[in-house]
N, C-alpha and C positions, 0 to 999 in steps of 0.2 A: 249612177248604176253601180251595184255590187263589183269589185275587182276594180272600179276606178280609179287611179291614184291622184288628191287632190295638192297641185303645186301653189305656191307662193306666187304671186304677180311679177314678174323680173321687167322690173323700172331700167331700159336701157343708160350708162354711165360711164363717164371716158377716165382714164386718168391725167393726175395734172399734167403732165407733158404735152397729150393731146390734146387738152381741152385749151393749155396755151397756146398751143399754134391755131386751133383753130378761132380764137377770140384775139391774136393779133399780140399775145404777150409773150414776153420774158415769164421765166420761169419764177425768177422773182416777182416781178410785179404782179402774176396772178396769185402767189402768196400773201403780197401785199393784200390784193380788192381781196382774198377771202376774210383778212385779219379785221380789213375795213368793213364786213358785214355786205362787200358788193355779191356777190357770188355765196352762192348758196353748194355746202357738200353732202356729202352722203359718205358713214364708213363702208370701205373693203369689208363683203362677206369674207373673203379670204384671209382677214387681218392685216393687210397691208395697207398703204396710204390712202387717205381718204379720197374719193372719186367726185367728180364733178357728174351732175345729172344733166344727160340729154339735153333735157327741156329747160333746166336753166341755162344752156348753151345758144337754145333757140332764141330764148329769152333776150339775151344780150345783142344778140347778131342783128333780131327784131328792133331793137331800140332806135330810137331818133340820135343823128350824127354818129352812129356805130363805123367805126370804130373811134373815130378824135375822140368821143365824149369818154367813153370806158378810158381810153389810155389819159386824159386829162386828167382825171380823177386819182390814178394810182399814181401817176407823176411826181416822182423824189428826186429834188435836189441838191449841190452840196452847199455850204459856206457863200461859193461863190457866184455861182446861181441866183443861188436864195437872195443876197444881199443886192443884184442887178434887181431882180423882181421887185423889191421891196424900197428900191430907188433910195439905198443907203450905204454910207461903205461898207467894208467886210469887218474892219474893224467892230464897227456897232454891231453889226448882224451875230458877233460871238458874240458882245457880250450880252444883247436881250436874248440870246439864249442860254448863257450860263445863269442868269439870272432867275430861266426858268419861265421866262416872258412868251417862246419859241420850244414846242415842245419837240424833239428829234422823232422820228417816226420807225429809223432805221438807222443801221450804222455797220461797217463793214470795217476792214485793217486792211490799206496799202502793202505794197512791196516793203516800206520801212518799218513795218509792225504799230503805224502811227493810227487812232482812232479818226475813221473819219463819219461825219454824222451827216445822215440826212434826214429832210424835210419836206414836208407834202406841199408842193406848190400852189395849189388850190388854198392851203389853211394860208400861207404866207401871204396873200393877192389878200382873203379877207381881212387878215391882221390890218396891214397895210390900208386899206380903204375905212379902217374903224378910224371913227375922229376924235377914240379916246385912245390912239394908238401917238396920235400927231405928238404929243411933247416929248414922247420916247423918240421919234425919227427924227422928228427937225430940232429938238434943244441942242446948243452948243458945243453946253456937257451934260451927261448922266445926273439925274438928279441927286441930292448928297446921299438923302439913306440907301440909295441902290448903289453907289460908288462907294460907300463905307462895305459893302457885302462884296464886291469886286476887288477891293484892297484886301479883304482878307483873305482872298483865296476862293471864294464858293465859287463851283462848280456845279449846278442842279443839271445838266445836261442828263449825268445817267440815269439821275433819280426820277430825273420827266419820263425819261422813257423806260424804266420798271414798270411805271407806274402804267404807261400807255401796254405793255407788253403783259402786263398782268390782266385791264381788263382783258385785252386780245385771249389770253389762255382762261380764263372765267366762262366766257361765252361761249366757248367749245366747249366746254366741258357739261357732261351729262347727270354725273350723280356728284353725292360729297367726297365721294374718296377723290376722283379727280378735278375737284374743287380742293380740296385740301394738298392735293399735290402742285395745282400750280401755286397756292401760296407758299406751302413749302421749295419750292424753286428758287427765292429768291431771299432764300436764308442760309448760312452755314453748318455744315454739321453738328455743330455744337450747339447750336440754337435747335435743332433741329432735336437733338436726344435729349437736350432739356424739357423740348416740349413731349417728348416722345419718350419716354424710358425703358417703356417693352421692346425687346428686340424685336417679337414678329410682327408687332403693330409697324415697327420703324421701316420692318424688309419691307411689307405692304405698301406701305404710303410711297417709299420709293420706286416702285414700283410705275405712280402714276407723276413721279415729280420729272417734267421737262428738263433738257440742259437749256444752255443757251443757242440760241437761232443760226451763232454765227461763231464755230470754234473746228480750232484746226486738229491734230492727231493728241490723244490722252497727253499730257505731261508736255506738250508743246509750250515755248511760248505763248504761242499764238492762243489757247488753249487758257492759259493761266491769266488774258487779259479776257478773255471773254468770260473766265468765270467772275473777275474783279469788277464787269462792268454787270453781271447779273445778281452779284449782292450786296444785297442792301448791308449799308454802313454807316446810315445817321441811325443815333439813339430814336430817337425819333418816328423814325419808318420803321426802325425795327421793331418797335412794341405796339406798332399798327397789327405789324403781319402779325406778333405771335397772339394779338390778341385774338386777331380774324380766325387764324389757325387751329385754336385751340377753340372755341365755339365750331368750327365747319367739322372739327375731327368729332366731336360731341354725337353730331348728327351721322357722321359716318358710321358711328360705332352703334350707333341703334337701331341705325337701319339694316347695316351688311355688319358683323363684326370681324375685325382682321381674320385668316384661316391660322391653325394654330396647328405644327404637326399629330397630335393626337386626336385631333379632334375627328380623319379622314380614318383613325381606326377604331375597329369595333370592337370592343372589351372580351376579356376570354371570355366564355362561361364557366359558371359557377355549378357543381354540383354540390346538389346535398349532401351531409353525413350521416347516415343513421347512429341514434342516440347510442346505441348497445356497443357501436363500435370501441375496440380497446385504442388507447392512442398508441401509437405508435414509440418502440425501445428506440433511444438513440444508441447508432453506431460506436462504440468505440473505434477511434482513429489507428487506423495502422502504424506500428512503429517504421522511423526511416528505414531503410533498406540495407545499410549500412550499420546502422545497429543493430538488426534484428542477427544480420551475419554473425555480429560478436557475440551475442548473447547466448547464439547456438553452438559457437564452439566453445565457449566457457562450461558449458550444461554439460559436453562433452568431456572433457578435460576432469570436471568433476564429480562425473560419475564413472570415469574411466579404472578399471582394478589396479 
């Protein structure tokens, strides 16, 4: 009918706080099941954090073994945990994870500022029951060419889980600018303006590049480790991202182009001249002010009787 006013559908939606208590989570772990693709979001009309939907809340609560089965599934444990599940010592349990064998899921900083890593216990139960997993658990020792990478130092822990936290921020992500910001996430500033030379193309892409998941106040220690565990530092990784990066920004910029400050303004106008018009006498400049004084009482002086 004329004078109707026609609204939008409003799809009832909780935020994550609520939608934790009401599905039986920590606040973490239901950040977890969204990273894990358990849970379905929706963004805030309002711009703020993304909102869980009613009906995927219904969704969960309906499910068979609700809640043990949900909380099974986001289930992160540490070192020590992990290695009882895995019916191995702790010992081992690091190093098939520095090795890169055990990939971390998450990882948080104690009281001591020390990294501690966790693991999805569900992934660790199948590792463990794989019977191409058996000469990793039960051999004696670490086979030679993984204990040659063990004597040198490697450490794949952070790089597994970049790498895990990058798909996590890909699959949220809705066009290529926020595809190009999570690979840029996980590069250096300098890697970054190499790849980026414009400045308002650079302010833009920052714009959609995440920090890291888990950092204390700007300029913190706390802060300076979590940005060390979110960039990438083998040669290697890194000419992954900037190659990804630089194709994904290709696409960003054809589809949306960065905004540029002139481009939001609209040009004077231009009038015509008529031909007949004379051009215009330049001004001669005024003498200083200070000279001109002198010059006048000179004038004076010399035509005085």
């Amino acid at each position: 009918m004329p004078g109707d006013t026609i609204t939008k559908p409003h799809h009832p939606s909780c935020t994550p706080s609520r939608a934790a208590r009401e599905l039986g989570l920590k606040r973490r772990e239901l950040e977890l099941a969204v990273h894990l693709g358990l849970i379905r979001t929706v963004p805030d009309e309002g711009g703020g954090d993304l909102r869980v939907p009613r009906s995927e809340i219904d969704r969960l609560r309906s499910g068979a073994g609700f809640p043990d089965s949900l909380l099974e599934r986001v289930k992160a444990v540490g070192t020590t945990e992990g290695a009882d599940l895995m019916d191995v010592p702790a010992g081992r349990f690091t190093r098939l994870a520095r090795l890169g064998l055990i990939v971390p899921v998450n990882w948080y900083l104690n009281r001591y500022r020390a990294v501690v890593w966790l693991y999805l216990a569900e992934e660790l139960k199948q590792f463990a029951a794989d019977e191409k997993s058996a000469p990793l658990l039960n051999a004696r020792r670490t086979p030679e060419g993984l204990r040659g990478m063990l004597d040198a130092g490697v450490d794949l822990r952070p790089r597994t889980w970049r790498g895990r936290h990058r798909g996590f921020l890909l699959r949220q992500a809705d066009d290529p600018w926020e595809r190009a910001g999570a690979l840029a996430a996980f590069l250096d500033p300098v890697q970054i303006a190499e790849i980026v030379p414009d400045p308002y193309e650079r302010s833009h892409l920052n714009r959609f590049r995440p920090g890291p998941p888990a950092s204390g106040a700007p300029g913190s220690p706390a802060a300076h480790i979590a940005e060390r565990i979110m960039t990438a530092d083998d040669p290697d990784e890194i000419g992954l991202l900037r190659a990804d990066l630089t194709a994904v920004l290709e696409e960003a910029r054809e589809r949306r182009p960065a905004p540029r400050p002139w481009a939001s303004r609209a040009p004077a106008p231009v009038h015509p001249v008529p031909a007949d018009t004379p051009a215009p006498t330049p001004e001669e400049p005024e003498p200083p002010r200070g000279l001109l004084s002198r010059l006048r009482r000179r004038t004076r002086r010399a035509t005085a009787p």
